[in-house]
N, C-alpha and C positions, 0 to 999 in steps of 0.2 A: 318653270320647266327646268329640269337638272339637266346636264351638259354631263359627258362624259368622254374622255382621251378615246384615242383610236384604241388602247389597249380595253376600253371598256372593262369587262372582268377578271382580274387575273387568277388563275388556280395557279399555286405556286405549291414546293413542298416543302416543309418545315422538319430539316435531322437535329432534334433532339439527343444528345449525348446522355445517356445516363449512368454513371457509373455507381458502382455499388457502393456501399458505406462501407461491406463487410469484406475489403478486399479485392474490388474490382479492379485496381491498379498494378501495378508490376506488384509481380508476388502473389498474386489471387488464383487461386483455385480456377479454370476454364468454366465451373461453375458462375462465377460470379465477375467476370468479366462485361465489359461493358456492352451494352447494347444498342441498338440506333431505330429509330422509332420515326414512321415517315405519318406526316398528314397532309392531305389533302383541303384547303378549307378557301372557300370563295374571297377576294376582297373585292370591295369597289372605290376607287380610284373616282374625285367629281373632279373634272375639269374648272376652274374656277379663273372665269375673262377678267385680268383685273381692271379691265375699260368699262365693264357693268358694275363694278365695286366703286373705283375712282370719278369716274362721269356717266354715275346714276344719274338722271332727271330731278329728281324728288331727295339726292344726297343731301348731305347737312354741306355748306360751302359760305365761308369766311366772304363778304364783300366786304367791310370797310373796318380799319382796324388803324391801332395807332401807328406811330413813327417806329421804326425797327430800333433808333436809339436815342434813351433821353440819358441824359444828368439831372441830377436833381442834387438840392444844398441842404445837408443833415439838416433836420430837426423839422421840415419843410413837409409838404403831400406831397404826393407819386401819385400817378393815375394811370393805369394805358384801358386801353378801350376797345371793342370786338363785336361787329354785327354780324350775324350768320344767317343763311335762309334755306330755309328743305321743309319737305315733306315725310313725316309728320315736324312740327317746330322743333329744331336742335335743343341739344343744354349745350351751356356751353362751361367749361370747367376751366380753374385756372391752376397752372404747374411754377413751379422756381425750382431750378435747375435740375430739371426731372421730376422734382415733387410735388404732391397734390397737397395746395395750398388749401390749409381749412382757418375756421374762424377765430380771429383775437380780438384782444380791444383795437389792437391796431391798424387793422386791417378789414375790409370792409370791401363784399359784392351787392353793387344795386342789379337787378335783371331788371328790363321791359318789355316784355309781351309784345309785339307786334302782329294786327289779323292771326292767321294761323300757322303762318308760314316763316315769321321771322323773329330771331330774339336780339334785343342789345345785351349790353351786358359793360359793366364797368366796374373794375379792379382800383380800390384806394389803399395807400399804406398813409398813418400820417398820427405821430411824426414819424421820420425816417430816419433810420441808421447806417451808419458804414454796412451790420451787417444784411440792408437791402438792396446792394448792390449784387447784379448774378443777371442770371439768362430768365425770362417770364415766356413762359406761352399758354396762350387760349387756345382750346381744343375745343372744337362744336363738333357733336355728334348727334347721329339719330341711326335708325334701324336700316340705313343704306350707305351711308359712308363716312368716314372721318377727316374733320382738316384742321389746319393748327399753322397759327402763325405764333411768331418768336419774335421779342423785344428785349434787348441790351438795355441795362442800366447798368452807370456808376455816379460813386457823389462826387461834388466838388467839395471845394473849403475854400470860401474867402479869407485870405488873410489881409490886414489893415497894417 
């Protein structure tokens, strides 16, 4: 059922300036001076609760997910980890520092199905570089809402 603001429909007018090519500006003929042009034309404005968006019943929602920050020592695996549950089952997709991470040798998504309602999902980098240190998040979606948790990494280095 669509929601609609108390303004419901608005008829608004639309002045369109038009001026001529052939001198409508200072210096033009009163022939070809400029004109103004009114419309009349419906919008519709949806109201949109963002409490039916963010706490749908059946949205995609992160329950268990890794530590906010690891270290990890070059050359070693990285892992972070993210279960999600909605209706229909989320995906869940993984970002580095805003980007959508896709596939290398390096790097590695296992997903697990769970009933219908729920997916794991687990993010491996290995081995690891200085440059996989940065901000990670998993984003699970479905066709009701979105949620996204964030995990800090940097490396160490032992020195001897």
């Amino acid at each position: 059922m669509k929601t609609y603001t108390l303004l419901g429909v608005i008829l608004f007018s639309c002045i369109l300036t038009c001026d001529s090519a052939r001198g409508g500006g200072r210096g033009g003929s009163k022939r070809h001076q400029s004109r103004l042009y009114y419309s009349r034309m419906p919008v519709m404005i949806q109201h949109r609760n963002s409490d039916n968006y963010y706490e749908h019943k059946d949205g995609a929602r992160i329950v268990q997910a890794s530590h906010f920050e690891q270290d990890y020592m070059l050359g070693r695996k990285i892992s972070f980890f993210c279960m999600a549950q909605g209706l229909p089952r989320p995906e869940i997709t993984w970002f580095k520092d805003g980007v959508e991470l896709y596939y290398h040798k390096f790097f590695q998504v296992h997903e697990w199905p769970i009933g219908n309602d729920t997916m794991k999902s687990k993010m491996e980098i290995d081995p690891t570089t200085q440059q996989d240190a940065g901000y990670y998040e998993c984003q699970a979606n479905n066709q009701y809402s979105i949620d996204i948790r964030g995990f800090r990494t940097d490396y160490v280095m032992i020195t001897y």
